[in-house]
N, C-alpha and C positions, 0 to 999 in steps of 0.2 A: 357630604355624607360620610359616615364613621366606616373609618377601617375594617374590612373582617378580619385583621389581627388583634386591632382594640376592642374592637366586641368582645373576641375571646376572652382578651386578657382581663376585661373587666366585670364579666359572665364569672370569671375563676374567684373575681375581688368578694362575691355575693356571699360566702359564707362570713366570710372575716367582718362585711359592714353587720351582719347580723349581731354580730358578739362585742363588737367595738362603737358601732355606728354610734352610740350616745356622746363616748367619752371624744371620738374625736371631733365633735360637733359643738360639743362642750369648748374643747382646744381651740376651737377656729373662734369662737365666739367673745375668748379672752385673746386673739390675736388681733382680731379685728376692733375690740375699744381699746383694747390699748392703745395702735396705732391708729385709729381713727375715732376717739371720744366723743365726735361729731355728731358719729349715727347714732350716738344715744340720745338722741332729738329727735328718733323716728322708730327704736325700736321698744317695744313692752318691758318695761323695767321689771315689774311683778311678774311674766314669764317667765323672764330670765332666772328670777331669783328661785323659783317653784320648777326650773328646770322642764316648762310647758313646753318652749320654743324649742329648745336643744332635741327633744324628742322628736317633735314634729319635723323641722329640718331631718333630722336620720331616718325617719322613716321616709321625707321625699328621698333623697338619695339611696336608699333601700330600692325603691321602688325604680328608681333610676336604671340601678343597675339590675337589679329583675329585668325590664322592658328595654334594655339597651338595643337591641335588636328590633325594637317594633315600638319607639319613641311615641308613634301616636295613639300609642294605649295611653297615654299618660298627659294628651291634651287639655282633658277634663281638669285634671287636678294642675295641671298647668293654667287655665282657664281661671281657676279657682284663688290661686295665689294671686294672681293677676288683681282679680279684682282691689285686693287685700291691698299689692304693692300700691295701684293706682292710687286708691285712697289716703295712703300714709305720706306719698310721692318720693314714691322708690324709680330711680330714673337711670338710664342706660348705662350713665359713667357708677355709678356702683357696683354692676356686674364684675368687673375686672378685679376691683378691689376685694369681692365676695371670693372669686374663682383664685387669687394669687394666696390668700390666709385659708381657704379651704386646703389646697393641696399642703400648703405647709403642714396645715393638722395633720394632713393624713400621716405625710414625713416624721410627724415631732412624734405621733403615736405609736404608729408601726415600726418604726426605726427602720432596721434594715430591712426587714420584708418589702419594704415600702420603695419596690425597686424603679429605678429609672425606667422601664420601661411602663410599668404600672403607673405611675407620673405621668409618664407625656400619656399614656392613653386615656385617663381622665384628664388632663387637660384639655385633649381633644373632643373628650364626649361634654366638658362641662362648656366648651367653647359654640356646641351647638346647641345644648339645652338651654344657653344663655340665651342666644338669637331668637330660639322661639321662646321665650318667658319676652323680650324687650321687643319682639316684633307683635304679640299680640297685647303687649300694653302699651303701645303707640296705639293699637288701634281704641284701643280704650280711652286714652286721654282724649284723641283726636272726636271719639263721639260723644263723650262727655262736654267737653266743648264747645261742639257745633248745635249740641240740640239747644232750645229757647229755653233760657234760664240757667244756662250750663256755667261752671266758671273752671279755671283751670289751681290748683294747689288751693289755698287755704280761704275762705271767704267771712267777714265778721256777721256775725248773727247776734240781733239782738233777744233777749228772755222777755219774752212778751207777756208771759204767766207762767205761774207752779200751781199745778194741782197737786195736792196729795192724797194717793191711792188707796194705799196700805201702809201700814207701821215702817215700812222699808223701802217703798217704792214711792216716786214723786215723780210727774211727768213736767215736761219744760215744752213748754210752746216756741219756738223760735223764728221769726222774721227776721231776712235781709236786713243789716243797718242802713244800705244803699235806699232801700224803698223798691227792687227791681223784681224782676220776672225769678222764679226760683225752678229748677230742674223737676220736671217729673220723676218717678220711683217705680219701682216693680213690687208689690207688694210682696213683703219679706227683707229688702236691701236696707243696709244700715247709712249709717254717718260715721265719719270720722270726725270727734271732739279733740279741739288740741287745746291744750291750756298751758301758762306758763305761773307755779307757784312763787309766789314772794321768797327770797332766799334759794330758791332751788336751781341748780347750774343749769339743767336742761330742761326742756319740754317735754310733755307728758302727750304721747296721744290714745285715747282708747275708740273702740267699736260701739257704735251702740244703735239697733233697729228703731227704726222707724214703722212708729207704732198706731199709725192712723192712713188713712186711703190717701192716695194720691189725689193732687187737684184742688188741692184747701191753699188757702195764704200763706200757711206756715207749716213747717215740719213737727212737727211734735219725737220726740223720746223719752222713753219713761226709763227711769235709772233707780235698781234697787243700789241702795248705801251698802258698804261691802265691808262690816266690821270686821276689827283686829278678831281673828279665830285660830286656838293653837299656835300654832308654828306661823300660820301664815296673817302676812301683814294687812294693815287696812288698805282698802283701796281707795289710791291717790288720786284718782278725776272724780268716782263717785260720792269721797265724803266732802272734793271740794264743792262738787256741783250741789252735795244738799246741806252743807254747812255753811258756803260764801256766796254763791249764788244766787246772787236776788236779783227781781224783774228789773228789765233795766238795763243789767248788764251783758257783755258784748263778751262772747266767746268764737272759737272760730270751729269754722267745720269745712270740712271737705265733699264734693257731691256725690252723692246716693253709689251706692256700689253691691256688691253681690252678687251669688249664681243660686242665691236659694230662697227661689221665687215662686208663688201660687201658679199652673199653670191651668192658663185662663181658657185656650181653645177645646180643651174636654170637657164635656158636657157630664162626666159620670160625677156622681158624688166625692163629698171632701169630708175626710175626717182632721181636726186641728185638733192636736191634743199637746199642753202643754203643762209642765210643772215650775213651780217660781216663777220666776223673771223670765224665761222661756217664752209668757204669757203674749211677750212684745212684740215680734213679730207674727204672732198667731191674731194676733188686733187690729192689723195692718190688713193680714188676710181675710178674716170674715169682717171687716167694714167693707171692705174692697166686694168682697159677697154680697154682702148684702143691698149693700146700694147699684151694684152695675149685673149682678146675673142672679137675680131672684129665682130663678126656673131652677138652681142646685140644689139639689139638697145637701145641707150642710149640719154635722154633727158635730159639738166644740164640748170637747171634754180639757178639765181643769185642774192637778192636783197641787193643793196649799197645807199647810203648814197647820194650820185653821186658821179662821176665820178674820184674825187681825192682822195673817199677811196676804189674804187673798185682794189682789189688786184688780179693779175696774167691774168690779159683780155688778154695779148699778147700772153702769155703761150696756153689759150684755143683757143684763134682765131685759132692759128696755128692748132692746134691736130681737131677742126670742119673742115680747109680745107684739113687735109690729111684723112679726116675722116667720111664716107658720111652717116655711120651709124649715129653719133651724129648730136643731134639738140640743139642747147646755145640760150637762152634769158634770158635777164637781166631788172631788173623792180628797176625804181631809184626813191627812198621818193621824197626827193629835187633836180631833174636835175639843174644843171649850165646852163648858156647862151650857153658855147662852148659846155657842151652834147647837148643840141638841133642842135645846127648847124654841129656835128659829127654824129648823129644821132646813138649816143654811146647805148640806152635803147631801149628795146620794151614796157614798159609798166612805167608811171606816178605814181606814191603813193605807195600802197601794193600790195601785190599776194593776189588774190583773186579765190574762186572757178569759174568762169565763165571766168575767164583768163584762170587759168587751166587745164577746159573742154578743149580750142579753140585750146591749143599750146600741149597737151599730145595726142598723134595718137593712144595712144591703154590702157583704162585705165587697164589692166590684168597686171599688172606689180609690182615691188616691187619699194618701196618709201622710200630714207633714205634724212632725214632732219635732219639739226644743225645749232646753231646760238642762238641771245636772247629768252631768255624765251617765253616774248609775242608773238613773232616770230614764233617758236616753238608750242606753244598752238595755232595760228592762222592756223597754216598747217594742225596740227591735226585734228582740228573743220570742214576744210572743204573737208580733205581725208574721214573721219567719215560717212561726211554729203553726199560724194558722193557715198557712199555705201564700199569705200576699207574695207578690209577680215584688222582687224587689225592684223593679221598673216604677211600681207602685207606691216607693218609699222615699221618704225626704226628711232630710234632718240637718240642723247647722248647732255646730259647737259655738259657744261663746268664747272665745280665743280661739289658738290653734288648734290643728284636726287633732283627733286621736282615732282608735280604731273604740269598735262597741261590741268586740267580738272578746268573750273571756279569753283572760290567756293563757287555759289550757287548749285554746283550736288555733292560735297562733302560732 
């Protein structure tokens, strides 16, 4: 249990991590490949460089010392990482090496403020925050393992097929290369893809949902290609996965992991609402619907780009006419000449609250959205603003967390 001195003392640190917490996360980040180039076999290269991770990290630690005093407010988002860790196989002996180059940051940033007793008393708090992040990712591994079809770190999967969806999205079927029993999934839970490019010193791994119901032979994920945009680079597994990628070939993955999952024991309605690539685990969730709890009613709204990046329309058309409980609308930024004359969208521009109201028959219901961030934060603002129970509310970032709160109420 943490000191009531180091409480204090680390209760006093909360203003300083507010105005620093980036830069010296940043610090720790270039202390730790330095001396350990290794973990760049496990950690998001394109985070790093986009300055994702660095964030995300300050804001745990933020949050750390916010709740220092009441650690189990912060189970959840501990919970959360976990999964994250499990999947990438972030394992005990890392902790020490995290917790020794984190306090350095703190030292190399703050300089002298950055007093020895302020040191040992994060040392002392990050030595227990450490136990529970590696005590409930034992329990993770150990159940990932035990269940039928479990496996432990990295397993070869062969590409069994590619569909392609949309101009940008392609799904990959993937089977065991073993022939073996494959892990069940919680509808929503991704895969970790690892691949190792020709020339390239380390290993790449990304996240990517698992985009079909549990209980089939094979996994499926559906991966939009991440072209060169502005500033930011292409993306390294999804243009290798739809550039070199062919059926056949043996990639490896990690088993199913996640905390943002359909919940299945409420009976009340489901609203899925996705933009982009978002779409992927919302496909997981109303197959999962539709084939095991027909009695919900389920509402799946969809915004695309138009119409030649809207991925798997044919797939849902279908499952809406075998399917009288579901109700599908789709709302397109830029409709094409031939959307209009298909009469492919229900609604022009963005999702808005007053669309919403008109097309949702019973707002008592549970709400899971994904897709861009602005996206993301625009759903939020207006489930919020309609009064939804944020108990009601579900969402997963595609990388690291961020907040969906403008930041003028941060």
């Amino acid at each position: 249990m943490l000191s009531t001195q180091s409480i204090q003392i680390i209760k006093s640190t909360v203003p300083v991590l507010e105005v620093h917490g980036v830069t010296i996360t940043k610090r720790f980040y270039e202390l730790l490949f330095t001396n350990h180039p290794e973990l760049l076999n496990i950690f998001n290269h394109a985070n790093q460089k986009q300055g994702k991770q660095q964030t995300a990290l300050a804001n745990t630690v933020y949050a750390a010392a916010v709740h220092i005093d009441n650690l189990a407010a912060i189970i959840p988002v501990v919970k959360q990482i976990g999964h994250k860790h499990r999947s990438l196989g972030i394992l005990p002996e890392h902790y020490p090496i995290v917790g020794k180059f984190l306090l350095q940051a703190i030292k190399d940033v703050l300089g002298d403020t950055a007093t020895d007793d302020i040191l040992s008393a994060w040392a002392e708090a990050y030595g227990i925050i450490a136990d529970a992040f590696i005590s409930i990712e034992k329990e993770m591994y150990e159940e990932t393992h035990a269940q039928t079809g479990g496996w432990e770190g990295f397993r070869p999967f062969k590409i069994e097929r590619i569909v392609k969806e949309s101009e940008v999205i392609s799904s990959f079927y993937l089977v065991p290369e073993d022939g073996g029993a494959i892990a069940s999934f919680l509808p929503g839970q991704y895969v970790s893809v690892r691949i190792k490019k020709e020339g390239n010193e380390h290993t790449q791994i990304r996240q990517y949902s698992l985009s079909d119901a549990s209980g089939k032979p094979y996994y499926r994920i559906s991966v939009k290609r991440e072209d060169a945009y502005g500033e930011r680079p292409a993306g390294e597994v999804s243009t290798y996965l739809h550039q070199c990628a062919q059926e056949s070939k043996v990639i490896m993955l990690s088993a199913p992991a996640g905390d943002f999952t359909l919940n299945t024991a409420d009976e009340r309605p489901v609203v899925l609402l996705s933009g982009g690539v978002g779409i992927t685990p919302m496909i997981s969730m109303l197959n999962t619907l539709t084939e095991q709890y027909k009695s919900r009613q389920v509402t799946f709204i969809h915004a695309a780009q138009h119409g030649a990046f809207h991925a798997m329309r044919d797939a849902v058309k279908e499952l809406a006419e075998q399917n009288p409980q579901l109700a599908v609308y789709y709302c397109y930024e830029k409709p094409s000449d031939e959307d209009r004359q298909l009469q492919l969208f229900d609604k022009e521009g963005h999702i808005d609250l007053v669309w919403l109201k008109s097309i949702i028959p019973n707002a008592n219901a549970h709400y899971y959205f994904c897709g861009p961030t602005p996206f993301m934060a625009a759903i939020n603002q207006s489930l919020l603003q309609w009064g939804i129970p944020q108990a009601d509310i579900h969402y997963e970032f595609f990388g690291p967390s961020a907040s969906l709160e403008p930041a003028a109420a941060r």
